[in-house]
BAMIMI-874068 format. One line per 5 residues: number of its first residue (from 1); their letters; for each residue x, y, z of N, C-alpha, C. Coordinates in pm, whole numbers, plus 32768, in hexadecimal, padded with zeros to 4 digits. Atoms other than C-alpha are relative to their C-alpha. Example, Ala and Ser with C-alpha at 12.3 -4.5 7.8 and 13.67 -1.06 7.14 Angstrom:
2
1	as	8059:7F89:8000:84CE:7E3E:830C:805A:8078:8000 | 7FAE:7F89:7FFA:8557:7F96:82CA:7FB3:806D:8049
This chain:
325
1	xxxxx	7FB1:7FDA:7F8C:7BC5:C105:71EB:7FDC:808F:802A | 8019:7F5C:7FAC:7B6C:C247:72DF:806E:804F:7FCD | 7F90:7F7D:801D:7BFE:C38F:7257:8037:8006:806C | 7FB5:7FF8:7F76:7C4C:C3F3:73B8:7FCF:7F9F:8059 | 7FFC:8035:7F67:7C6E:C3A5:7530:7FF6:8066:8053
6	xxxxx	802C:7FBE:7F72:7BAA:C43D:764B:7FFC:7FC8:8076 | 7FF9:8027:7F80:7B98:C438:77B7:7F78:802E:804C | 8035:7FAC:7FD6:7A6A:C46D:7872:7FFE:7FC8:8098 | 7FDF:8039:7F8D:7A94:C485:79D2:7FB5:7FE3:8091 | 805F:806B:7F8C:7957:C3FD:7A78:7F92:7FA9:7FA9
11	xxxxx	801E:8015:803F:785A:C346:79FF:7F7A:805D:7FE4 | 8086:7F62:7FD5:773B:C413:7982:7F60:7FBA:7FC4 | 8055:803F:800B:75B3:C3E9:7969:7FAE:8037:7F8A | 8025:801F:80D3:759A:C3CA:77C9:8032:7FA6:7FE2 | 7FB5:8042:8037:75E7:C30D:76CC:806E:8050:7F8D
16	xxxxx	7FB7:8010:8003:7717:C306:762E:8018:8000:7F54 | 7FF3:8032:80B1:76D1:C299:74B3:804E:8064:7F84 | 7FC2:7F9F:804B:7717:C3E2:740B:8091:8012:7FFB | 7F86:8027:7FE4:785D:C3E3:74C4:8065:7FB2:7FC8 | 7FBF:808B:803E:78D2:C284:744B:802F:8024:7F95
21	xxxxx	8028:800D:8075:7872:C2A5:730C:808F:8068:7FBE | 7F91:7F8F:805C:79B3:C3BD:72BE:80AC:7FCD:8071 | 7FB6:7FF6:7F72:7A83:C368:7427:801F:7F5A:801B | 7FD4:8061:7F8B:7B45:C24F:7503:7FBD:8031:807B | 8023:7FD0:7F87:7ACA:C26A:7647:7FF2:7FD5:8087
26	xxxxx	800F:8033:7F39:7B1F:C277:77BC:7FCE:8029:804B | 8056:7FCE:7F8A:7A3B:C28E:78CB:8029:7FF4:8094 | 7FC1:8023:7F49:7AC9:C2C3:7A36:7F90:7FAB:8034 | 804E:8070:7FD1:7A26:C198:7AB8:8005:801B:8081 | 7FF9:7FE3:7F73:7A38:C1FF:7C52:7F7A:807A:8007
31	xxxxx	803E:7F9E:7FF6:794E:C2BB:7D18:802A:8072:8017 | 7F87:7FAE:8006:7A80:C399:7D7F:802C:8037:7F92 | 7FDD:7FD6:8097:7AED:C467:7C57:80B1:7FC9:8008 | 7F78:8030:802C:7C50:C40F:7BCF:8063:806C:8066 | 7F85:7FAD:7FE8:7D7F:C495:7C9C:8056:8062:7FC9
36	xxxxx	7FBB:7FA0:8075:7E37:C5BE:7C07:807F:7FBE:7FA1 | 7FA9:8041:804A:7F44:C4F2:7BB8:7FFB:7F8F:7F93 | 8038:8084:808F:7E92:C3D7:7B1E:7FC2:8059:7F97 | 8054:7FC3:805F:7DCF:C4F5:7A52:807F:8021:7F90 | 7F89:7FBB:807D:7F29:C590:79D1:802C:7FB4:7FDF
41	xxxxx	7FD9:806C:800A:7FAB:C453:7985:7F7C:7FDA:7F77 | 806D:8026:804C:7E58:C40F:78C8:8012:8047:7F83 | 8021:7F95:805D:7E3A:C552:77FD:8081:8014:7FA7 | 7FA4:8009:8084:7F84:C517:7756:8002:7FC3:7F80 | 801C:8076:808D:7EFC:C40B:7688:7F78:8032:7FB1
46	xxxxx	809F:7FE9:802E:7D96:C4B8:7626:8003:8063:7F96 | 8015:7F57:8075:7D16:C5B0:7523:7F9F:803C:8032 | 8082:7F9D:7FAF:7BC8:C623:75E9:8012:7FBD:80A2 | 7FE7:802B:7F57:7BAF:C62B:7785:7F53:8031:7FF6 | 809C:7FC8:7FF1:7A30:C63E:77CE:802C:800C:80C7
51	xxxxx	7FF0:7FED:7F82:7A76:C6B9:7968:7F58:802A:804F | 806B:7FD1:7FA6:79B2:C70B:7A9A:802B:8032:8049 | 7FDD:7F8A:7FBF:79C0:C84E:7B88:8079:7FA0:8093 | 7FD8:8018:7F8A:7A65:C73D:7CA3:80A0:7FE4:7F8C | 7F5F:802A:8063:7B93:C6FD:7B77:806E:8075:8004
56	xxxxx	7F71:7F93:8001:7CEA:C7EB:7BB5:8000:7FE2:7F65 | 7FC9:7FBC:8089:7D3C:C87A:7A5C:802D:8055:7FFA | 7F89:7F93:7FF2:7E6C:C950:7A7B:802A:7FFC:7FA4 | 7F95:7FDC:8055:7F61:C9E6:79B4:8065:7F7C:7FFC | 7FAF:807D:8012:8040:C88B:79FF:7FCE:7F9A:7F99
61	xxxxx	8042:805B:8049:7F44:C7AF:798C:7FD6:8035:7F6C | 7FFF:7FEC:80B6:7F18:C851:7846:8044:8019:7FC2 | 7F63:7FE3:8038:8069:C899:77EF:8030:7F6C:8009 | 8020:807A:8037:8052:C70E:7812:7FFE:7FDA:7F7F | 8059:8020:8088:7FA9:C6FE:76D0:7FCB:8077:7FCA
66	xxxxx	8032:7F8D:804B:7FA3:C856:761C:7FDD:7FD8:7F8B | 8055:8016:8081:7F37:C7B2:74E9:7F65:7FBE:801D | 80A4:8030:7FE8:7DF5:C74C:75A3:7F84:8054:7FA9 | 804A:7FEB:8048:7CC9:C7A1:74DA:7FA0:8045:8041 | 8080:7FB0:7FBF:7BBF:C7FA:75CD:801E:7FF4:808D
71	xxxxx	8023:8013:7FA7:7B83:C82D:7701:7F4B:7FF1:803B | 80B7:8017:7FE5:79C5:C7C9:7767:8004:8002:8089 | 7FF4:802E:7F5B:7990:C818:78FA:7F53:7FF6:7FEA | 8096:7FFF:7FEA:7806:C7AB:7935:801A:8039:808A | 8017:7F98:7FC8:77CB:C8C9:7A02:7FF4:8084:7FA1
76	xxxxx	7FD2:7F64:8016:77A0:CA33:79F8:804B:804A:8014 | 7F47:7FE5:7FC2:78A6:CA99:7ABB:8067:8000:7FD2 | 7FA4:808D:804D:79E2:CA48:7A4F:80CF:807A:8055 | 7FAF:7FDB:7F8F:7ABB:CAEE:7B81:80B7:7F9E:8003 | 7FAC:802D:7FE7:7B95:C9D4:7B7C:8033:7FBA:7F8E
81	xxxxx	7FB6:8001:8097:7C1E:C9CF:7A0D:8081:8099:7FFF | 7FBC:7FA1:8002:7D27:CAD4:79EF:800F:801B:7F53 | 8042:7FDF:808D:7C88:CB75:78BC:8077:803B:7FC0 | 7F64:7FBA:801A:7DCD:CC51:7896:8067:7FA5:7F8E | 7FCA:805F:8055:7E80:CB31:784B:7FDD:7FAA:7F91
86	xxxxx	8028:8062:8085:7DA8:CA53:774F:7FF1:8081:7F8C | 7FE7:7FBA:8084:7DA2:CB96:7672:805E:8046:7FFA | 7F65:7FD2:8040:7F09:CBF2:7672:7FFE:7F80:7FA1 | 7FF1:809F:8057:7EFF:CA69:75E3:7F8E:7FE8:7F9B | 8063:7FCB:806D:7DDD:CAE9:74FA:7F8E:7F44:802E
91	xxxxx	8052:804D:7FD8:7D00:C9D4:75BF:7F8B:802C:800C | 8085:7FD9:7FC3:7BA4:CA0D:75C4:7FB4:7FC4:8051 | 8034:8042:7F83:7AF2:C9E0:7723:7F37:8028:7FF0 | 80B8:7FD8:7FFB:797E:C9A8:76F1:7FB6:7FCA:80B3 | 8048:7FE9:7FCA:786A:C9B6:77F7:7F87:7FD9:8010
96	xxxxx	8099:8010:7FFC:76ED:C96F:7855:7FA7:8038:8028 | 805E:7FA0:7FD3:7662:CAB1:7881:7F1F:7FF1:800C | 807C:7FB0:7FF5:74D2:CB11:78CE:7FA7:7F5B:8011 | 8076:8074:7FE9:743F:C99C:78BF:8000:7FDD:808F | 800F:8032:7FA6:7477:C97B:7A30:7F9B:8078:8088
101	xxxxx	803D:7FB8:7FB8:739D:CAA3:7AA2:7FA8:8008:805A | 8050:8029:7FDC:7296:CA2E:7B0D:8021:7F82:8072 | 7FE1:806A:7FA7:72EC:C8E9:7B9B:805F:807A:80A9 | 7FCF:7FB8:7F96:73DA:C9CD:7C9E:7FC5:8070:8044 | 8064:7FAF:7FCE:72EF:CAC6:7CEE:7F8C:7FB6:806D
106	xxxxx	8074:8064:7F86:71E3:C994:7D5A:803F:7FEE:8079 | 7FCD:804C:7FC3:72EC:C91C:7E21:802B:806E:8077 | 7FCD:7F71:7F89:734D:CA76:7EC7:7F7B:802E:803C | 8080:7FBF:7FB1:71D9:CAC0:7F08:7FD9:7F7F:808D | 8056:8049:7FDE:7192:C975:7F80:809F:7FE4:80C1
111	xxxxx	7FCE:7FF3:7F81:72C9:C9AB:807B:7FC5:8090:8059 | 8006:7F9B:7F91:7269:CB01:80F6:7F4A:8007:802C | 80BF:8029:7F9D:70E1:CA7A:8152:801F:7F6B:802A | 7F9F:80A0:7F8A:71C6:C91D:8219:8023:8065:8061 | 7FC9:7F7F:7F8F:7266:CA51:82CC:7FCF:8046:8049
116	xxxxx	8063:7FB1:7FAA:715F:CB20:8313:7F99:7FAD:8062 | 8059:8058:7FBD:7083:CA0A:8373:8045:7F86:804F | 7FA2:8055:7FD2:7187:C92B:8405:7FD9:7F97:7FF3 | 800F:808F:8036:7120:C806:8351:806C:7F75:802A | 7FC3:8066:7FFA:7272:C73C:8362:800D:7FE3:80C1
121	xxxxx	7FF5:7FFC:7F91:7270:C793:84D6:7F8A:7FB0:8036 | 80B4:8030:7FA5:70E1:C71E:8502:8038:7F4E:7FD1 | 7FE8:809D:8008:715A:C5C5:8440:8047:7FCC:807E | 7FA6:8046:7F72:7277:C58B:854D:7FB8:8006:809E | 8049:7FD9:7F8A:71A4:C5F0:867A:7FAA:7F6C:8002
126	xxxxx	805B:8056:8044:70AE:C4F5:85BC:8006:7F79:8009 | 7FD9:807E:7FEF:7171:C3E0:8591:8070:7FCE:8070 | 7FF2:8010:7F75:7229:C3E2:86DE:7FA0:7FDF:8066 | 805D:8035:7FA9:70F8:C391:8799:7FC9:808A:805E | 7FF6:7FB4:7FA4:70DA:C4E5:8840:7F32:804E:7FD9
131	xxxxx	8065:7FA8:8017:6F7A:C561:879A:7F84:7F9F:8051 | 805E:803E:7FB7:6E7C:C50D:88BF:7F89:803E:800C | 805B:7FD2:7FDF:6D76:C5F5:889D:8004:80B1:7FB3 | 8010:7FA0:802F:6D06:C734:87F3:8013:8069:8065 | 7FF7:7FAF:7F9D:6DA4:C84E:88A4:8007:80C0:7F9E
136	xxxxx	800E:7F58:8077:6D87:C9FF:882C:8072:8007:7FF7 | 7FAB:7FDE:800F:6EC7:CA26:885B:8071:7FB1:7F9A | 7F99:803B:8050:6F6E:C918:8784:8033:8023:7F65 | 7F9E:7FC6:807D:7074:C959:8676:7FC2:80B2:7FAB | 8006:7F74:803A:7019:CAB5:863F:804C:801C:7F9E
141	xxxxx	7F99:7FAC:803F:7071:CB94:8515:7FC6:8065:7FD0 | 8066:7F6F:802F:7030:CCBD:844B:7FA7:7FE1:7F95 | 805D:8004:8070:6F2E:CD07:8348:805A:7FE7:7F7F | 8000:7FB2:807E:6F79:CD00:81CE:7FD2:8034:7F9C | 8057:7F94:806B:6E6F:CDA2:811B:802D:8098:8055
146	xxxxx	801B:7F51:7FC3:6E74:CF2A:8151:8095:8010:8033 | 7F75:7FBE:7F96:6FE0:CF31:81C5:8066:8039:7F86 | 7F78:7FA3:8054:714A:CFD0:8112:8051:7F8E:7FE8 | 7F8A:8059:805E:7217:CECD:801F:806C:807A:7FF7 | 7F76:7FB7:8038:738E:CF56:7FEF:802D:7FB1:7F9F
151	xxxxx	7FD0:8065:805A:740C:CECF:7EA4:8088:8075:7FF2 | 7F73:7F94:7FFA:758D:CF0D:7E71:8020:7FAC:7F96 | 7FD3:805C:8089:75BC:CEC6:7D0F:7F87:7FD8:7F97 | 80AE:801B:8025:748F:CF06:7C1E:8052:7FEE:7F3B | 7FD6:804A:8071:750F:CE38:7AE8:7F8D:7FB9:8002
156	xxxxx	808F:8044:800C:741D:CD45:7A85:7FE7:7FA2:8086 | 802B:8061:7F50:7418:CC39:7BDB:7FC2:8096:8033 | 8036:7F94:7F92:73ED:CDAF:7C9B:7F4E:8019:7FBC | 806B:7FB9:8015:72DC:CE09:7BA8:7F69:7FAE:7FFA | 8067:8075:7FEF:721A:CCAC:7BBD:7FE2:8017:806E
161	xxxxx	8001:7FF9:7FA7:7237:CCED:7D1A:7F9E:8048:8029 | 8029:7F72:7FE6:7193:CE4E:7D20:7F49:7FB1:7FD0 | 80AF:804A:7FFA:7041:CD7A:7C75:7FF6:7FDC:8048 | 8056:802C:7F6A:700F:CCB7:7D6D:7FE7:8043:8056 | 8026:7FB1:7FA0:703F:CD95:7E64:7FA7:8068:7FDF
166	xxxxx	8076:7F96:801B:6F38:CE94:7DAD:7F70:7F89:7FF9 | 806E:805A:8014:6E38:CD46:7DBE:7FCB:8021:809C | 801C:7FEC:7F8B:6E80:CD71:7F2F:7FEE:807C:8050 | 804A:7F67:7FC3:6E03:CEDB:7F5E:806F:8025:8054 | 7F80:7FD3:7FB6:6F8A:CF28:7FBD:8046:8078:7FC2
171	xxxxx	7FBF:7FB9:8047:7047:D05B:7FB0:8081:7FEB:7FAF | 7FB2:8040:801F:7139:D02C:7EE0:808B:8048:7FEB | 7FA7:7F8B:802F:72A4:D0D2:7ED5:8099:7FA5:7FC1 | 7FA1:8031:8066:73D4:D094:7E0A:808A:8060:8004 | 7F69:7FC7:7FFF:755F:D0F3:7E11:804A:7FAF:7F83
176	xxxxx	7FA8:8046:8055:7631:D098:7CE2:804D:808D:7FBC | 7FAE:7FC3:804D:7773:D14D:7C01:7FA9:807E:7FC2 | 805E:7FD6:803C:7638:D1A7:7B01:7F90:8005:8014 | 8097:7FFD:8010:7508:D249:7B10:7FA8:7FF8:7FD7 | 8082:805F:8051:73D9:D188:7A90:7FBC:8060:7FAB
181	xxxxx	805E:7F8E:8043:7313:D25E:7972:7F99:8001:804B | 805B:7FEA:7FB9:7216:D304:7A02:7F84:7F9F:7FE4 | 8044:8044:8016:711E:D23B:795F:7FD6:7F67:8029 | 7FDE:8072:7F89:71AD:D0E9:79FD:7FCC:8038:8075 | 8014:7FF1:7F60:7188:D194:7B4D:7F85:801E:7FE5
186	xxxxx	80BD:7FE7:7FDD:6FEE:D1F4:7B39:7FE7:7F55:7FBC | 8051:80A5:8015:6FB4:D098:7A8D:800C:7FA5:809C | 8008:8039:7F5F:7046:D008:7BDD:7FEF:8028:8073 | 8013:7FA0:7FB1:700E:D0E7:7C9D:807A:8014:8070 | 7F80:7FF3:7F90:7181:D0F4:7D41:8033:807F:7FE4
191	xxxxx	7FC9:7F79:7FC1:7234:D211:7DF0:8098:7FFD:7FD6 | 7F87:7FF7:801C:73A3:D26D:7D66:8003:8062:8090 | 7FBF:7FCF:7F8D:7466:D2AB:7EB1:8092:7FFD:8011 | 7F69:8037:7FEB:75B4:D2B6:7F33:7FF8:7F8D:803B | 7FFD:8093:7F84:763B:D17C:7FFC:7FD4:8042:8072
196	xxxxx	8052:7FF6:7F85:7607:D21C:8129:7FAE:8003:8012 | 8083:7FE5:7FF8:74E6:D295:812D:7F97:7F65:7FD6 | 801F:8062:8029:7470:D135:808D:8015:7FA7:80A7 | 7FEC:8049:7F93:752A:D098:81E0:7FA1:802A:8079 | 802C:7FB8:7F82:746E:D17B:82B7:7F6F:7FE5:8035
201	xxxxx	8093:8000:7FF0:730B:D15A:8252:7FDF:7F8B:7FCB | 8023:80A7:8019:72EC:CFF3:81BD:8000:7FA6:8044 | 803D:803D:7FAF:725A:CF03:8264:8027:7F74:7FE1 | 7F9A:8088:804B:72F1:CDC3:8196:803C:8058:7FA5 | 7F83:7FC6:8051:7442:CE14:80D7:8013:7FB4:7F9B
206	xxxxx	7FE9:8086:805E:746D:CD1E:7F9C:807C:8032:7FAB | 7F91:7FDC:8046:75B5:CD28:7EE4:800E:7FB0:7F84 | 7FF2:801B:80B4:75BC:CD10:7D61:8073:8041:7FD5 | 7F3D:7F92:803E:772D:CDCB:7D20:8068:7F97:7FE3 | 7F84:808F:8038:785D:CD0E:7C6B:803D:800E:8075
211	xxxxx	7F86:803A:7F8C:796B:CC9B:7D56:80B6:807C:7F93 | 7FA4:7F80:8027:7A98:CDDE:7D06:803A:8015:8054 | 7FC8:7FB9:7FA9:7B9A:CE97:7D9A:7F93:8035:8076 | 8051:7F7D:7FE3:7A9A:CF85:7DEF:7F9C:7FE0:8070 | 80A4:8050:7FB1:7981:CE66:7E90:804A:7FB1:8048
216	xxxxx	7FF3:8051:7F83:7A7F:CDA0:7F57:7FDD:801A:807E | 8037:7FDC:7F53:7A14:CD9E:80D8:7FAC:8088:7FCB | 8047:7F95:7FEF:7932:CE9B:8058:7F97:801B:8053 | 8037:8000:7F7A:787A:CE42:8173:8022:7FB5:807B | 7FAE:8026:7F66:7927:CE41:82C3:7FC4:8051:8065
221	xxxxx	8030:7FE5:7F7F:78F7:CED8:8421:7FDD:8095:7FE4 | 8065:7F75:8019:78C0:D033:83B0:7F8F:802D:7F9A | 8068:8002:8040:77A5:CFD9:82C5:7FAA:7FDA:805B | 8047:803A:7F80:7728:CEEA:83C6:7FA9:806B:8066 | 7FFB:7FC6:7FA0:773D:CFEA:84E6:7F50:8072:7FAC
226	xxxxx	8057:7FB7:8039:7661:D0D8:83D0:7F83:7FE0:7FE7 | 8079:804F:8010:7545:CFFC:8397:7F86:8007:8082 | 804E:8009:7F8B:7417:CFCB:8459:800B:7F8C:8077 | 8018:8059:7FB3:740E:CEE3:8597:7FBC:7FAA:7FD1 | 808D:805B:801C:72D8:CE44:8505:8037:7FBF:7F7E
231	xxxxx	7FEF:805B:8089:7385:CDE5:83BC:801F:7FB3:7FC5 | 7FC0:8081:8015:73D9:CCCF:82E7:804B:7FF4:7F81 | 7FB1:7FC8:807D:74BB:CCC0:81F5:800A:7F66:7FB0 | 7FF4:8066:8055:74C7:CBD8:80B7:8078:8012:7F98 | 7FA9:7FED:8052:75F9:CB8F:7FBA:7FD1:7F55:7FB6
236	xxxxx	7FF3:8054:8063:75C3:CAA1:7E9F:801D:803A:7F9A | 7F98:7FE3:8082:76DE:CB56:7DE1:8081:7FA7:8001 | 7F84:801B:8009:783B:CB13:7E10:8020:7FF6:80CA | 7FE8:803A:7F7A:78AC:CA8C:7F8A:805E:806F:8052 | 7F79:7F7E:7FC4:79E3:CB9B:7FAF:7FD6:809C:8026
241	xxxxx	8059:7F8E:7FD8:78F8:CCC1:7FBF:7FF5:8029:8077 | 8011:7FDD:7F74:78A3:CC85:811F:8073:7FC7:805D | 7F67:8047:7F6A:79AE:CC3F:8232:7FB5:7FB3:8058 | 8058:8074:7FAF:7941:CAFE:82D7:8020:8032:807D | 7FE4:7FDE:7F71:7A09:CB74:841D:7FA2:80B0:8057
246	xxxxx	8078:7F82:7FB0:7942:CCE3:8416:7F9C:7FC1:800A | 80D6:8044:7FFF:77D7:CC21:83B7:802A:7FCA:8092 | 802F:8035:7F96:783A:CB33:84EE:7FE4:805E:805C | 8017:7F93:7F7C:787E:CC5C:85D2:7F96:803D:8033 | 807D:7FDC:800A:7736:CD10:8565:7FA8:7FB4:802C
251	xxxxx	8074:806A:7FE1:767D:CBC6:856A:7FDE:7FF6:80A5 | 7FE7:8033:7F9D:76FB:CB70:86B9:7FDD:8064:8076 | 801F:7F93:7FAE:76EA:CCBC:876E:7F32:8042:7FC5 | 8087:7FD3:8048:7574:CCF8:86A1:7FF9:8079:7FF6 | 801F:7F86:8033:75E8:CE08:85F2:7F9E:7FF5:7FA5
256	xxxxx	8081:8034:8084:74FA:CD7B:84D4:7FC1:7FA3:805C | 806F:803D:7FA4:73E2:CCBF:8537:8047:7F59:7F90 | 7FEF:8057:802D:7442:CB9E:8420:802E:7FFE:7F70 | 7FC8:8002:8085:74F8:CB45:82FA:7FF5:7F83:7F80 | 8019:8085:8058:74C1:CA2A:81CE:806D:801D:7F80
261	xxxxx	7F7C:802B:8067:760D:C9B2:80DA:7FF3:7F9F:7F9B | 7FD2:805C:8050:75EF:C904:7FA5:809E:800A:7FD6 | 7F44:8021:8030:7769:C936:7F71:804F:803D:809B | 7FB5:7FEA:7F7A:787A:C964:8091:80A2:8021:7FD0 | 7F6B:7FC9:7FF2:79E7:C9CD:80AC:8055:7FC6:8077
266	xxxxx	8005:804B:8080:7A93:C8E7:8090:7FA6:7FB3:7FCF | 805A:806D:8032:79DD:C7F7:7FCE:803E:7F83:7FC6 | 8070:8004:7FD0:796E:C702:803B:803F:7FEA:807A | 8003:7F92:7F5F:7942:C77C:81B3:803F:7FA4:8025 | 7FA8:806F:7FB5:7A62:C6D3:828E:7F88:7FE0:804C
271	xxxxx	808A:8030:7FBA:7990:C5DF:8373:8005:8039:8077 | 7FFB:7FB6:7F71:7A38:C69D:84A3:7FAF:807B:7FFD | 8003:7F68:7FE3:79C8:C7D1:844F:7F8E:801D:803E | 8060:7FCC:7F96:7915:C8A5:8558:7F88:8028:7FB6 | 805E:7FF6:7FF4:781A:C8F0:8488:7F86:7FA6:7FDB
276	xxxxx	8080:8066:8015:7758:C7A5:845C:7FE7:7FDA:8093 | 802A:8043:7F97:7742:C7A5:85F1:7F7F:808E:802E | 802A:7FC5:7FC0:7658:C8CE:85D4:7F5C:7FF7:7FB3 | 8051:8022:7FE9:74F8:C89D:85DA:7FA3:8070:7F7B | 804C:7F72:803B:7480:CA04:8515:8041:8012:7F96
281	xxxxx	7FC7:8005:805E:7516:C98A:83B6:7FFB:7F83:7FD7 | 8030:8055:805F:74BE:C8CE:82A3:807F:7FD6:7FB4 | 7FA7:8004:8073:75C7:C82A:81C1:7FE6:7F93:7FDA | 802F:8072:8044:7564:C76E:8088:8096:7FEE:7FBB | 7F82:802A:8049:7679:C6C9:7F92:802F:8035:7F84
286	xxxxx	8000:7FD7:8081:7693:C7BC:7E7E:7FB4:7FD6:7F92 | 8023:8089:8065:7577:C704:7DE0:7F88:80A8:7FD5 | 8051:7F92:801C:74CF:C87A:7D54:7FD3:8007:7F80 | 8007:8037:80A4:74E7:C812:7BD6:7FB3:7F62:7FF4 | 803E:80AB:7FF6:7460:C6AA:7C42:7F8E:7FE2:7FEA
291	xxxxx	808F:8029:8057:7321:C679:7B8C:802F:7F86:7F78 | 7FE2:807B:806E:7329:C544:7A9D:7FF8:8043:7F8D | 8024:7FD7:80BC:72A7:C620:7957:8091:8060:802F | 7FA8:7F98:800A:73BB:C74A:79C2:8088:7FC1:7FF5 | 7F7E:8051:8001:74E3:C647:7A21:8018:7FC8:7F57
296	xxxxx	7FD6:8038:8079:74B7:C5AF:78C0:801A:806C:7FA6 | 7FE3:7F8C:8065:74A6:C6EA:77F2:8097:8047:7FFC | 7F80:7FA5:7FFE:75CB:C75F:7896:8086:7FC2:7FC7 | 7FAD:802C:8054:76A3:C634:7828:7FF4:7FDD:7F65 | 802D:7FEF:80CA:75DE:C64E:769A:806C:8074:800F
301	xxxxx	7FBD:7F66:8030:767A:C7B0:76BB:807B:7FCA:8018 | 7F60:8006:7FF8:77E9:C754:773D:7FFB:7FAC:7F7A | 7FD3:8039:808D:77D7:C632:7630:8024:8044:7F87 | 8005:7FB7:8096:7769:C726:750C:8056:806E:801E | 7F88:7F9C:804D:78A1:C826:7554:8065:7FB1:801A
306	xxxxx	7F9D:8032:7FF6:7981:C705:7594:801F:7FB0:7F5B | 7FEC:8031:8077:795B:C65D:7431:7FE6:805F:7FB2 | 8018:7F65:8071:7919:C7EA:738B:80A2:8006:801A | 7F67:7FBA:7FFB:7A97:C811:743B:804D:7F8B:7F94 | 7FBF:8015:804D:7B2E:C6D7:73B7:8009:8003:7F6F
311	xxxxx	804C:7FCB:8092:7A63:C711:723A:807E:8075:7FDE | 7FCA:7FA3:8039:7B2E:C866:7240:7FA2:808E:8013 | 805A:7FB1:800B:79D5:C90C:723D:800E:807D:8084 | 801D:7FCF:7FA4:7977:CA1F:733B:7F96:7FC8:8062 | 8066:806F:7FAB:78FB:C9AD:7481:7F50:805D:8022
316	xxxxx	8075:7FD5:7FD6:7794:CA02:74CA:7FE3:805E:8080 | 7FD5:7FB3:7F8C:77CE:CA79:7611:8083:8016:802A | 7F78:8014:7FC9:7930:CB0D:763A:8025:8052:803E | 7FA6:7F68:7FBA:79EC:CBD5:7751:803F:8049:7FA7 | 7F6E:7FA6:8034:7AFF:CC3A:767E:7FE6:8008:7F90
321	xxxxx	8030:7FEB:8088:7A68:CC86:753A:8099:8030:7FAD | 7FB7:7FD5:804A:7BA6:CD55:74F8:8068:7FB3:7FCB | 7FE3:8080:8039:7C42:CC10:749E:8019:8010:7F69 | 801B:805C:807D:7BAD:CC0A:735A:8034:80B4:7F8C | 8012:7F54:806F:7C1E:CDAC:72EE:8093:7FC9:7FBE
């Protein structure tokens, strides 16, 4: 008979065996994640919750079940756990730090050369019937070799970022809390700046910064307004960062020349919203971790601190380490 009973609340792309082998186990069977209410309702009966960044985990829901054992979010993030609360309840909330670096970096380069080159724009042009003839003027954009990257947020995604862009003979400049050892900065050859100055002279903007007090709407109409005309701005961080209603304004009036979203605010993008009627913006589905080898590693890792939490052990990757003092 299974020591415990877990919940995990999508299905994920591993197997499972290790799991079994100690665990009961429920898999939210929908493509929709579980309702908050069906979750708190759930998590009263469990000893581990393996979650995902779209799962509410409040102070309610874990005062649910303060004898819960673990908390596992597959992500890095973990914004929408209220960490506060699982370690007043001496819960430890593990994580899936650094294996998704790469994969989100491809995915942020491979939006801000769609942007610059208006790729998703040349498909629709394409497959509307409208491409009759080779003309100079069609779908124009800017260069990106030789031009100014702004990275806002030089953690590891920012600092994957900064290679590529040193492949592409780009200047490279950088705004974050901490300043990179000097030695980091000549290997990549990036510029420690303020934000402004980053808004002023960068030529694509890419945003690698957590989602905080500090980073909500951290870009609205008077960042916008600061930027270049010509620029384009990328976020495959956190969706709340940018104010969808400033980006439209900018977009719309061409204070920026163009913008590309793997994540949005809210998420996922109402279908009204004004800014899927504008032409000079990219938005993919949060799919920035979506590589088949990275997607699986990331649920090996939630698995291995979700059966380290119910074990007793320490989790491999944990927010709240102070849990265990």
């Amino acid at each position: 008979m299974s020591q415990f009973k877990v919940l995990i609340t999508r299905r994920l792309p591993t197997t499972l065996e290790k799991l079994e082998a100690i665990a009961e186990i429920e898999v939210w069977p929908e493509r929709q994640p579980p309702t908050y209410d069906v979750l708190r309702e759930k998590v009263q009966a469990i000893d581990g919750l393996l979650c995902l960044l779209t799962d509410q985990i409040d102070q309610a829901l874990i005062a649910a079940n303060p004898a819960l054992k673990v908390i596992s979010q597959m992500a890095v993030g973990f914004d929408n756990i209220d960490i506060a609360a699982a370690t007043i309840h001496k819960i430890p909330v593990g994580h899936t730090p650094g294996v998704l670096t790469d994969a989100t970096a491809d995915l942020t380069w491979a939006l801000l050369m769609a942007a610059a080159r208006r790729v998703v724009e040349g498909d629709r042009f394409t497959r509307q019937g409208k491409w009759q003839t080779w003309e100079p003027d069609l779908l124009l954009g800017p260069n990106v070799s030789g031009t100014t990257l702004g990275i806002v947020g030089f953690g590891r995604i920012g600092q994957a970022m900064a290679r590529r862009a040193k492949g592409f003979e780009m200047r490279i400049l950088y705004t974050d809390p901490h300043r990179a050892a000097p030695e980091l900065e000549q290997d990549l050859g990036a510029e420690f700046v303020s934000f402004e100055q980053l808004l002023q002279e960068a030529d694509f903007v890419t945003i690698h910064t957590v989602l905080s007090a500090e980073t909500y709407h951290l870009f609205s109409d008077r960042q916008f307004e600061q930027m270049q005309r010509s620029a384009i701005l990328i976020n495959t961080a956190r969706g709340p960062i940018v104010d969808p209603a400033a980006l439209y304004r900018a977009l719309s009036a061409e204070q920026i020349a163009g913008a590309a979203l793997d994540v949005t605010d809210p998420e996922p993008i109402p279908t009204d919203s004004l800014l899927l009627t504008l032409e000079n913006l990219i938005i993919t589905p949060h799919i920035g971790s979506a590589s088949w080898q990275t997607r699986k590693q990331m649920a090996d890792m939630a698995i291995a601190n979700l059966i380290a939490g119910l074990k007793g052990d320490r989790l491999p990757h944990c927010v709240n380490p102070e849990v265990y003092g």
